[in-house]
C-alpha positions as CSV (number, residue, x, y, z in Angstrom):
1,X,0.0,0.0,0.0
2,X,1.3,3.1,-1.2
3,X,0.5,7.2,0.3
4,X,0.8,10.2,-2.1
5,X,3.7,12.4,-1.1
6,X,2.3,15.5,-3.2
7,X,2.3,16.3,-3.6
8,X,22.7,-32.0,-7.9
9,X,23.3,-33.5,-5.5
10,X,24.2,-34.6,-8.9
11,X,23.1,-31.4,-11.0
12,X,20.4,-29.0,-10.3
13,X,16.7,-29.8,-11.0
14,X,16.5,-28.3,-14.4
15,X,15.3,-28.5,-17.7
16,X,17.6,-30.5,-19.5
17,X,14.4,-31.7,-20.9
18,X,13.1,-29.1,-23.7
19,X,9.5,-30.3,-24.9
20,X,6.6,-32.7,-25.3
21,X,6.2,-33.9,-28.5
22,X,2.8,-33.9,-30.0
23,X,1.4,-36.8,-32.1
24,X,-2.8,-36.1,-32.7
25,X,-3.0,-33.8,-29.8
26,X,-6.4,-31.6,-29.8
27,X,-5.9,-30.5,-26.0
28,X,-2.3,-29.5,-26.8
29,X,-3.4,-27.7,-29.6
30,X,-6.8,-26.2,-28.8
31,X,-4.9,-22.5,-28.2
32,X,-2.2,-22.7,-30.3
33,X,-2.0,-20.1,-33.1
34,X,-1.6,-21.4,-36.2
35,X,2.4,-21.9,-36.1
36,X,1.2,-24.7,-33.8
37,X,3.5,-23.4,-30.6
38,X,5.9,-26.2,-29.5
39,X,4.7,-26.7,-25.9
40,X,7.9,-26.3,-23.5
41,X,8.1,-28.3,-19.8
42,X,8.6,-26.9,-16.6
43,X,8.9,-27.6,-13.3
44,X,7.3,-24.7,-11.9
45,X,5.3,-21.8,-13.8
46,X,4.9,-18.6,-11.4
47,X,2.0,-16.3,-13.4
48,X,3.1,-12.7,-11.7
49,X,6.8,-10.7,-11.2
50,X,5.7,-9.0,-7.7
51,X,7.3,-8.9,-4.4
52,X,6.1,-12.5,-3.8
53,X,7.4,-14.2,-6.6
54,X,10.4,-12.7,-6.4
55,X,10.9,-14.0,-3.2
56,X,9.7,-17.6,-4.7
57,X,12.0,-17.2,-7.4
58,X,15.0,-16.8,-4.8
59,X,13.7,-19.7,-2.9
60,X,13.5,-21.9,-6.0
61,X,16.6,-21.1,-7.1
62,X,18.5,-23.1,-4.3
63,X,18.3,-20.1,-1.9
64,X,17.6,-21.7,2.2
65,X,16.6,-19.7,5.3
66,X,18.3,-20.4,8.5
67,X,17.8,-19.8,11.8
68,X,20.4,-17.7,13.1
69,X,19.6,-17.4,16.9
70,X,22.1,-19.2,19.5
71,X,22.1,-19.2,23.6
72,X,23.5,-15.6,23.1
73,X,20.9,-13.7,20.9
74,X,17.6,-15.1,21.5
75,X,14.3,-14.2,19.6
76,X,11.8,-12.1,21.5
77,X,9.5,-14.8,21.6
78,X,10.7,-17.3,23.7
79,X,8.7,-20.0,22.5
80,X,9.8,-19.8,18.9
81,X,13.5,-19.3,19.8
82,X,12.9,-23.1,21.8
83,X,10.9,-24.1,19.0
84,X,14.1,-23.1,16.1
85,X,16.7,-24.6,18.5
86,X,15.5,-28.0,18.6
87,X,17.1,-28.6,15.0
88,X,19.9,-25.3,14.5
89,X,21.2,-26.4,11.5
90,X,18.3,-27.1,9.5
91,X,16.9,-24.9,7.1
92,X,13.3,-23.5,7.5
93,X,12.1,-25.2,4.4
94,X,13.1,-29.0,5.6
95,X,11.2,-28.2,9.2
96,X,7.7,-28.6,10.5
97,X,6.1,-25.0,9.5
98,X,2.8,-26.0,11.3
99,X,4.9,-26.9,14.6
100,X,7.3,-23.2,14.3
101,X,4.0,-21.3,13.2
102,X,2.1,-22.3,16.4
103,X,0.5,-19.9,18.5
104,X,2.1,-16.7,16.4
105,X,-0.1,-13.9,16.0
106,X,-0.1,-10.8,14.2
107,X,-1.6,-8.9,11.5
108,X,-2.0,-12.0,8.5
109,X,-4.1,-14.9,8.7
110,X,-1.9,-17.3,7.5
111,X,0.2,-18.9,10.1
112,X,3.3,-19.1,8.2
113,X,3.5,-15.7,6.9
114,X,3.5,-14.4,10.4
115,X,6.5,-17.2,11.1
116,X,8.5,-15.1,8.5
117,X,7.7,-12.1,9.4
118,X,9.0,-12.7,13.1
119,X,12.0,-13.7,11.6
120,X,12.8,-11.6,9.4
121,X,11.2,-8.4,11.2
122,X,11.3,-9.0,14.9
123,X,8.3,-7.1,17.0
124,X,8.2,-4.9,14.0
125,X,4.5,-3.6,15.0
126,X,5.8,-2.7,18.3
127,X,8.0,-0.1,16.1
128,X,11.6,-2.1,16.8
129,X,13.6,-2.4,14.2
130,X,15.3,-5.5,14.8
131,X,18.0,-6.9,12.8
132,X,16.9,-10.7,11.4
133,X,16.9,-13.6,12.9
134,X,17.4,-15.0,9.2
135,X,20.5,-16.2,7.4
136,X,20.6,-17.9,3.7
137,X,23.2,-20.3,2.4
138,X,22.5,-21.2,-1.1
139,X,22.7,-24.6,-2.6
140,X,22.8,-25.6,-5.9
141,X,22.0,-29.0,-5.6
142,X,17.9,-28.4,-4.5
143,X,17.2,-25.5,-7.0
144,X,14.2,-26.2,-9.1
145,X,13.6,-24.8,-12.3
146,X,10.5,-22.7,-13.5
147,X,9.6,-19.8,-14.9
148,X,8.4,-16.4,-14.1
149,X,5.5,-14.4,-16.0
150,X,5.3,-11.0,-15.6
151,X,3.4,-8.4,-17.9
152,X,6.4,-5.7,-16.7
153,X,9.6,-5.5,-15.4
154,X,10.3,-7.7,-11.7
155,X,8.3,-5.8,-9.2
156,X,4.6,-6.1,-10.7
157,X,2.3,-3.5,-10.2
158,X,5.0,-1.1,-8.1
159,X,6.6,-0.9,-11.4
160,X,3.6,0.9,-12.8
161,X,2.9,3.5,-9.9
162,X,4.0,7.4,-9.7
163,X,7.4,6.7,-8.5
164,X,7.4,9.9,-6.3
165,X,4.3,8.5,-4.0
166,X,5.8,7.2,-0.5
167,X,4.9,3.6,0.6
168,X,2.3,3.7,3.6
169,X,4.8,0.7,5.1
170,X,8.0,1.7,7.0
171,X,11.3,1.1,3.9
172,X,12.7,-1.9,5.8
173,X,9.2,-3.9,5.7
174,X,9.5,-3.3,1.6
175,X,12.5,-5.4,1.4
176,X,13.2,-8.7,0.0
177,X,15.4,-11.4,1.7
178,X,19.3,-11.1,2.3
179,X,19.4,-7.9,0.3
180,X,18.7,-4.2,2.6
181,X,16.3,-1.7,1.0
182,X,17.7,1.0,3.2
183,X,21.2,1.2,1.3
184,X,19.3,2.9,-1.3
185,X,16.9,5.4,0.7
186,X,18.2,8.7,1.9
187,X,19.7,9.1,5.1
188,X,16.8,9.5,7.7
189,X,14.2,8.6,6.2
190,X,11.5,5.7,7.3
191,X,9.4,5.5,4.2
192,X,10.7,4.8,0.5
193,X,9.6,6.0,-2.8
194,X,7.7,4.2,-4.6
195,X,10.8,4.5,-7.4
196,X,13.0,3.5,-4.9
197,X,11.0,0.1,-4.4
198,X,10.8,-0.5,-7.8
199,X,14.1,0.1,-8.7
200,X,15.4,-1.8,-5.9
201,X,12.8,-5.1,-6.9
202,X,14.6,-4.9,-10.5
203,X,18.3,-4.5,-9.0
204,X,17.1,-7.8,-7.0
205,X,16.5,-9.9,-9.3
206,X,19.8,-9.1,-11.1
207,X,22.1,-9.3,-7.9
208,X,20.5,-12.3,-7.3
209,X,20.7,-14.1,-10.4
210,X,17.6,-14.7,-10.8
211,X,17.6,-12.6,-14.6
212,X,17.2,-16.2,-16.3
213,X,13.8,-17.1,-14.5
214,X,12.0,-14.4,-15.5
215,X,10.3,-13.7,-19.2
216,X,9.1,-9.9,-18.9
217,X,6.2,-8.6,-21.3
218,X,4.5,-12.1,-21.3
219,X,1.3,-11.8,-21.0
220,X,-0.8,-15.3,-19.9
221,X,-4.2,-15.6,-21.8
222,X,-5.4,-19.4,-20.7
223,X,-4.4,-21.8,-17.6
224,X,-6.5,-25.1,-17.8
225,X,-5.5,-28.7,-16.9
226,X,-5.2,-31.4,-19.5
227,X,-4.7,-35.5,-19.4
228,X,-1.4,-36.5,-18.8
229,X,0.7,-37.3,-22.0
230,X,-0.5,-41.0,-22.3
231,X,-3.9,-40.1,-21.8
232,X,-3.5,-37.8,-24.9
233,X,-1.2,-39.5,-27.1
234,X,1.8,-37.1,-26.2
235,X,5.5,-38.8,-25.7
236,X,7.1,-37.9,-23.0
237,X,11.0,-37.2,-24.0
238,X,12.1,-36.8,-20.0
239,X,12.7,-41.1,-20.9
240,X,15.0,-40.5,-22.9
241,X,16.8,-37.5,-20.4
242,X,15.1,-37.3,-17.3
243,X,15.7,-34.1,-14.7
244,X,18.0,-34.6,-11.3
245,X,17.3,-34.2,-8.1
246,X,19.2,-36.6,-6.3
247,X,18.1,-39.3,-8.3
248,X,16.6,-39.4,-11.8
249,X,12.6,-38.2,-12.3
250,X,10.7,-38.3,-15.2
251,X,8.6,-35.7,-15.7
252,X,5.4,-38.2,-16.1
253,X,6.1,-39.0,-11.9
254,X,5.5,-35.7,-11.1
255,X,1.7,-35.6,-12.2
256,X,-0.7,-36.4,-9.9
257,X,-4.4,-37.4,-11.1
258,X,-3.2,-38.3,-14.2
259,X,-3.2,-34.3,-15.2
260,X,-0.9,-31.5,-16.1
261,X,-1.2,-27.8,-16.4
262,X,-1.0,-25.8,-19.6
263,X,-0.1,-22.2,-19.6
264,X,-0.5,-20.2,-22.9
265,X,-0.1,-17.1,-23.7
266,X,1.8,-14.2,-25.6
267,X,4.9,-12.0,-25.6
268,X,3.7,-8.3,-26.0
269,X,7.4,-7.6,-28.0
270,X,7.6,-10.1,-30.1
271,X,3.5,-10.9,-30.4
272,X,5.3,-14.8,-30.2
273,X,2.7,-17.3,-28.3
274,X,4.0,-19.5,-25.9
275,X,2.7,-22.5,-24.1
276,X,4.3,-24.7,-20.9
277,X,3.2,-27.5,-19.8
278,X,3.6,-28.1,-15.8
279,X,2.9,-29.9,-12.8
280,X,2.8,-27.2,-10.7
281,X,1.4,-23.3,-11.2
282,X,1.7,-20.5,-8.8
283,X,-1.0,-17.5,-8.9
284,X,0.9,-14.5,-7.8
285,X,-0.9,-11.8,-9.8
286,X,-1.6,-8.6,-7.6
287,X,-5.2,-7.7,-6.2
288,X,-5.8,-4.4,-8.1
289,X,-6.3,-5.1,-11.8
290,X,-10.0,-4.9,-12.3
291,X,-11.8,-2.0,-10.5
292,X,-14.7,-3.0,-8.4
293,X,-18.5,-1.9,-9.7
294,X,-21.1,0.5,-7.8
295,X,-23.5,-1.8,-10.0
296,X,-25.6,1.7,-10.6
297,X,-27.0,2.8,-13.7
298,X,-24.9,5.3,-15.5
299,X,-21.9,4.2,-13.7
300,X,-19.7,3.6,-17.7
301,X,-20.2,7.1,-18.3
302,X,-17.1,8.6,-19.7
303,X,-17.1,11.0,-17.3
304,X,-16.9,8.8,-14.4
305,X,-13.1,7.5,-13.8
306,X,-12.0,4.4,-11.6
307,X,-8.4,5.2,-11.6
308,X,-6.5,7.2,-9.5
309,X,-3.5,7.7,-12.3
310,X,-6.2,8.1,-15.0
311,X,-7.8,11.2,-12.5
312,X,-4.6,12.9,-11.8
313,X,-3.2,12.3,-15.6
314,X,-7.0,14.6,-16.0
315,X,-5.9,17.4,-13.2
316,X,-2.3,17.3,-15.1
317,X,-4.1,18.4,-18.8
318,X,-5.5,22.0,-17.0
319,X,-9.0,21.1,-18.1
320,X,-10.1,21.4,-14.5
321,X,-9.9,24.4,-12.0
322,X,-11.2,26.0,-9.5
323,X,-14.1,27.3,-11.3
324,X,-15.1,24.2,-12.3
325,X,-18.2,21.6,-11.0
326,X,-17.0,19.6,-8.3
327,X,-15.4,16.3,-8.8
328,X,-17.4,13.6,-6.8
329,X,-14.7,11.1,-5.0
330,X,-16.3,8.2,-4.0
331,X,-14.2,5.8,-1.2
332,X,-13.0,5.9,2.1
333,X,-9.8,4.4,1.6
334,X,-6.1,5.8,0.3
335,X,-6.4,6.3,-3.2
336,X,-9.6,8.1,-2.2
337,X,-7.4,10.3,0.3
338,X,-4.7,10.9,-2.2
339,X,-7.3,11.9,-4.9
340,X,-8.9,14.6,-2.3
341,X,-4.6,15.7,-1.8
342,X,-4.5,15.9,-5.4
343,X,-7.4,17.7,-6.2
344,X,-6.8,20.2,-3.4
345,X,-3.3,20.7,-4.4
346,X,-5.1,22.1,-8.0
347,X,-8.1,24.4,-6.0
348,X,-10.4,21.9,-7.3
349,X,-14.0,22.0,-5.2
350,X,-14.4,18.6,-4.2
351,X,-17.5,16.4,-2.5
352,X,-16.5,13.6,-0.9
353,X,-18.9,10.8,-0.4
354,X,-18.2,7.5,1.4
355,X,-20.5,4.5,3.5
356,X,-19.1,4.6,6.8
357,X,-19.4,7.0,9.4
358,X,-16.3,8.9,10.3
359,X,-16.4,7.3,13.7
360,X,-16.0,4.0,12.1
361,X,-13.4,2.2,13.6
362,X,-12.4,0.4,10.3
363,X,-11.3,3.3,8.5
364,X,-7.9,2.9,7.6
365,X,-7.0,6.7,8.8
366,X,-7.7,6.4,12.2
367,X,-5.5,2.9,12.0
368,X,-2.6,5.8,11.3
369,X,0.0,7.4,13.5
370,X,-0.5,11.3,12.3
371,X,2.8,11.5,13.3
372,X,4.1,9.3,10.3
373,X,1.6,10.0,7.8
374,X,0.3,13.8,8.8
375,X,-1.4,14.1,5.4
376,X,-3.7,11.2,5.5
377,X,-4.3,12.5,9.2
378,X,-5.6,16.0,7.8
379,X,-7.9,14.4,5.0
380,X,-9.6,12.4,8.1
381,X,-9.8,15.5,10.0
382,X,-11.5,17.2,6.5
383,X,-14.0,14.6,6.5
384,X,-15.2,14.7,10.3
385,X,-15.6,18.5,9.7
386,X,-17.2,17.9,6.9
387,X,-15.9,21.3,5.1
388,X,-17.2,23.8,7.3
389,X,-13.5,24.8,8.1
390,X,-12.3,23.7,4.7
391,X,-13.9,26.0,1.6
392,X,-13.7,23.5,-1.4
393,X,-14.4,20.7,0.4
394,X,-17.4,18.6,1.6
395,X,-17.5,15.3,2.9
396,X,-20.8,13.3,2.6
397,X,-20.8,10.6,5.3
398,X,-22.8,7.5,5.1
399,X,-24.0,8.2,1.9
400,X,-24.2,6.0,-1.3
401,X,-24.5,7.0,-5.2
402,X,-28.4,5.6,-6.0
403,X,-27.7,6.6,-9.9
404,X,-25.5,9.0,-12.5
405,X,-27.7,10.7,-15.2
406,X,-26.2,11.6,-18.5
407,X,-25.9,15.2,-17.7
408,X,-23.3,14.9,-15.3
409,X,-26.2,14.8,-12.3
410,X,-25.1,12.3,-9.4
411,X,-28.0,11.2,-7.4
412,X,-26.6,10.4,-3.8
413,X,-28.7,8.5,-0.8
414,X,-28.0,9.7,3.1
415,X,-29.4,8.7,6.0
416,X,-31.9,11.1,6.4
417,X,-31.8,12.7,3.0
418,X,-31.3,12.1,-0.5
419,X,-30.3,14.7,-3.2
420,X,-28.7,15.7,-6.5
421,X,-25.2,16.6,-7.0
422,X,-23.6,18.7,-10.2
423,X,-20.5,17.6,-11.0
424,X,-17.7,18.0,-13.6
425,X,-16.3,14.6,-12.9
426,X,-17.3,11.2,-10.7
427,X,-14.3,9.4,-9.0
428,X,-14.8,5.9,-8.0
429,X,-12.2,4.5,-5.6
430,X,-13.9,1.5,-3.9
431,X,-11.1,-0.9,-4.4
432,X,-10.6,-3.4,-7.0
433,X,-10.2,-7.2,-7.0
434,X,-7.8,-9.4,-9.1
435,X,-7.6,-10.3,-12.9
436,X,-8.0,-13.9,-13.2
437,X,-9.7,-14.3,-16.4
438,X,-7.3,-16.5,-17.9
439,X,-8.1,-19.0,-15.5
440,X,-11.4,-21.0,-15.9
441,X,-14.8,-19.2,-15.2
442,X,-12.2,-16.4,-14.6
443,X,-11.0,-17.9,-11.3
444,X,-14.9,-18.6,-9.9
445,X,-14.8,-21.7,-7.4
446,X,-11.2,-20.6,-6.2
447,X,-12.4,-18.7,-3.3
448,X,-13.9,-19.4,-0.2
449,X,-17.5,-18.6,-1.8
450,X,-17.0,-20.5,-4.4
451,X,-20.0,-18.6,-6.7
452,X,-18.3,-15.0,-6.5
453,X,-14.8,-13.7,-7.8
454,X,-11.5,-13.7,-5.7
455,X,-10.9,-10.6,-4.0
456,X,-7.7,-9.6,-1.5
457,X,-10.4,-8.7,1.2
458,X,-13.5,-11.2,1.7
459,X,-13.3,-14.1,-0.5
460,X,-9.3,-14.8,-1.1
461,X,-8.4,-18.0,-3.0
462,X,-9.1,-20.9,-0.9
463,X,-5.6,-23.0,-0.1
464,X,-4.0,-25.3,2.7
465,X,-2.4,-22.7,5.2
466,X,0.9,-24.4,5.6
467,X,1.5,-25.2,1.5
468,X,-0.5,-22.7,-0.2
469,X,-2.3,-24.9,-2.5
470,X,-5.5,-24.4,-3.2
471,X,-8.1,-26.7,-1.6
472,X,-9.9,-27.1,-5.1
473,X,-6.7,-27.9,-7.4
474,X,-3.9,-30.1,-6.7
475,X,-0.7,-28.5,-8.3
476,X,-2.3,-24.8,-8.4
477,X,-0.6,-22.7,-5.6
478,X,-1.7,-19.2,-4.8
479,X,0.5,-15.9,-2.8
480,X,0.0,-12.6,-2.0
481,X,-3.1,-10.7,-2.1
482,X,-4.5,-13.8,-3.9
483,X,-4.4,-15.3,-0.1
484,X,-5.1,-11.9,1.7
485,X,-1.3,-10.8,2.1
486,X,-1.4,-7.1,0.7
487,X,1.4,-6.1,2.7
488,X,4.9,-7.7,1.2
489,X,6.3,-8.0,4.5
490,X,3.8,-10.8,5.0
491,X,3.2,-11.6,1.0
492,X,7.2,-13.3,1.4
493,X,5.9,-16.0,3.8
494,X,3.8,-18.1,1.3
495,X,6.8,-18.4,-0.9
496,X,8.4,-20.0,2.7
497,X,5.1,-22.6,2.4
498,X,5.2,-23.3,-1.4
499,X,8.9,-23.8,-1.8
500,X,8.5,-26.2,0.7
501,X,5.7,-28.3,-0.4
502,X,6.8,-28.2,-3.9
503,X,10.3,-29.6,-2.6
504,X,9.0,-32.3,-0.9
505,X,6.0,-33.5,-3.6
506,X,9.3,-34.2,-5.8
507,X,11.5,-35.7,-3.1
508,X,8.7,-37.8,-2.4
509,X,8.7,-39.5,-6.5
């Protein structure tokens, strides 16, 4: 979440093995363009470049947490420190999570996210800034190869933000493993820009060596499971040169239910399709592709805009000022506050309508130190006021939009009252959920209500809590926002869980 500053053993498991080959395959083919794309095998697909699969990415790559407490620097919590000394020298991945994870709390519901974050950011919501209790050793001999599908450059959606916002979190909680985020912020200062986050996600993946994992540009158009290969008349070629990992595996071992998962899809440079063929895929898209609906009539009116970048691109062109209709905001979260900032900034009159009342505990500005964030702490004190004290501003508490008329006429419902509202522009902030249209039904039956779409708050993507795999689909994994993680120092955890499983499903062939 971001705030608007304002303004092998042997040899590695690898792909030594290049392709299925195809003999009278309709499922293969089904969304193949017509240069019939030569599917290509791997381990692991990861659909998503963020924070998260970054981390992953790491992890695969042979990568190992340690715990690096001893009898001389303990970990706050007693009960974990006796929990990590029982086996010293054994990475995290190769332990019980459910037994080290027991008891934690914090602010993530999944167990083992809040395991990593205690390691890696000791009492860090008691404002210490611990050093970690984490140490990595790499080894060569356990990395797992797969691939990493990202419509950007590494870092996902942080990538595309105004690089001169400042991240809501503290720098150090923006940081990945075994690499500090503060050697590239100023001197003195808690929060990073959002360019400094971004350029540091991109310097990771290069210091890390991790440059050959990831395919940037790719965009995925389909995921669906298919019959394994003699179910469809495909050869497997891992016979002839199966992959390592302590002992020889064949590709066909690693299926389970007689299925494997095909990815297709397209490179937005070279308009190239692509298709893989796995046993194993990893949702890691972010939670704020596809804006969520008022579900009111006249809400696709091109005057209405659900995009913070799209609104302030608008207050960049001059066609607004302070003459002008109001613009209509409608949220009570963030981007909603950093559109009020922005429009301010510009003299433009503003009404601001939300649901809750401004005594609502659950806002996230009274969840705020106005210390460390003073100018969400004057928007919330601009909408309890509700703009007697503030000339270009109104607030409009517990009040919903009932319908938009074509003349740029807002009807808005209160408590007590209802009326009609002249504006210039409507801004809809009211979250957004994620894009999972390439999956089947677009993802439906993935979350915990199975009949509505996955969002990062309310119906996240149903999985096991100490693997990550979804409850619904063996081999499908999920991390992130996808699981209700929207902060990435608790989005790194679920890379912890499905390194883990994924290690052990092919230790165990």
């Amino acid at each position: 979440m971001v705030v608007q500053k304002r303004f092998q053993r042997r040899r590695s498991y690898s792909s030594s093995l290049t392709s299925y080959e195809t003999v009278d395959s309709p499922r293969i083919r089904a969304n193949s363009t017509s240069d019939q794309v030569k599917p290509e095998i791997k381990p692991v697909v990861v659909i998503g470049n963020g924070p998260s699969a970054i981390t992953l990415s790491f992890m695969l790559s042979g990568w190992r947490p340690y715990y690096n407490g001893s009898l001389q620097r303990n970990h706050p919590n007693e009960f974990l420190h006796a929990r990590l000394m029982e086996n010293p020298g054994m990475s995290l991945v190769d332990q019980n999570l459910e037994f080290l994870s027991e008891g934690l709390i914090g602010r993530s519901k999944n167990p083992v996210s809040l395991l990593f974050d205690s390691l890696q950011h000791p009492n860090a919501d008691f404002g210490e800034d611990t050093p970690s209790f984490l140490s990595w050793k790499y080894h060569p001999e356990v990395a797992i190869d797969h691939v990493v599908l990202g419509k950007g450059p590494p870092g996902g959606s942080w990538q595309a933000m105004d690089g001169h916002i400042l991240t809501i979190s503290l720098g150090s909680w923006m940081e990945l493993p075994d690499l500090p985020l503060r050697d590239s912020m100023k001197s003195g200062d808690s929060r990073a820009s959002v360019s400094t986050v971004a350029n540091y996600y991109s310097n990771y993946v290069e210091r890390k060596g991790l440059r050959k994992y990831f395919k940037n540009g790719n965009f995925v158009t389909s995921v669906r499971k298919v019959l394994r290969p003699e179910a469809t008349n495909v050869r497997c070629l891992a016979c002839e040169e199966p992959y390592f990992f302590g002992r020889e595996i064949h590709l066909c071992e690693l299926l389970t239910n007689n299925q494997i998962w095909e990815v297709h899809g397209f490179s937005e440079q070279t308009k190239k399709s692509f298709c893989y063929l796995t046993p194993n895929v990893v949702l890691a898209v972010g939670g704020n592709d596809i804006p969520n609906s008022l579900r009111v009539s006249g809400e696709n009116s091109p005057f209405v805009l659900k995009s913070l970048n799209t609104f302030e691109q608008l207050l960049d062109s001059g066609e607004l000022n302070d003459k002008s209709d109001p613009v209509l905001i409608v949220g009570a979260g963030l981007s909603a506050a950093d559109a009020v900032i922005a429009a301010r900034h510009y003299s433009i009159p503003v009404i601001h309508s939300f649901r809750r009342g401004v005594a609502d505990p659950a806002l996230i500005f009274r969840q705020l130190p106005p210390t460390m964030y003073p100018e969400y702490h004057k928007v919330y004190q601009m909408m309890v006021d509700g703009g007697e004290n503030y000339p270009g501003y109104r607030s409009l508490p517990q009040h919903e939009v009932v319908k938009i008329l074509p003349e740029k006429t807002v009807l808005v419902q209160g408590p007590l009252s209802s009326g009609k509202i002249k504006v210039s522009y409507v801004i809809l902030l009211i979250g957004s959920r994620p894009n999972l249209n390439f999956m089947p039904k677009s993802g439906l039956g993935l979350g915990f209500i199975p009949d509505a779409y996955v969002t990062t708050m309310g119906n996240s993507v149903a999985v096991d809590c100490f693997s990550m795999e979804c409850v619904t689909q063996q081999g499908l994994y999920a991390m992130g926002p996808l699981i209700g993680d929207n902060f990435v120092r608790f989005a790194q955890g679920s890379a912890l869980s499905i390194a883990q499983s994924i290690s052990r499903r092919i230790s165990k062939v």
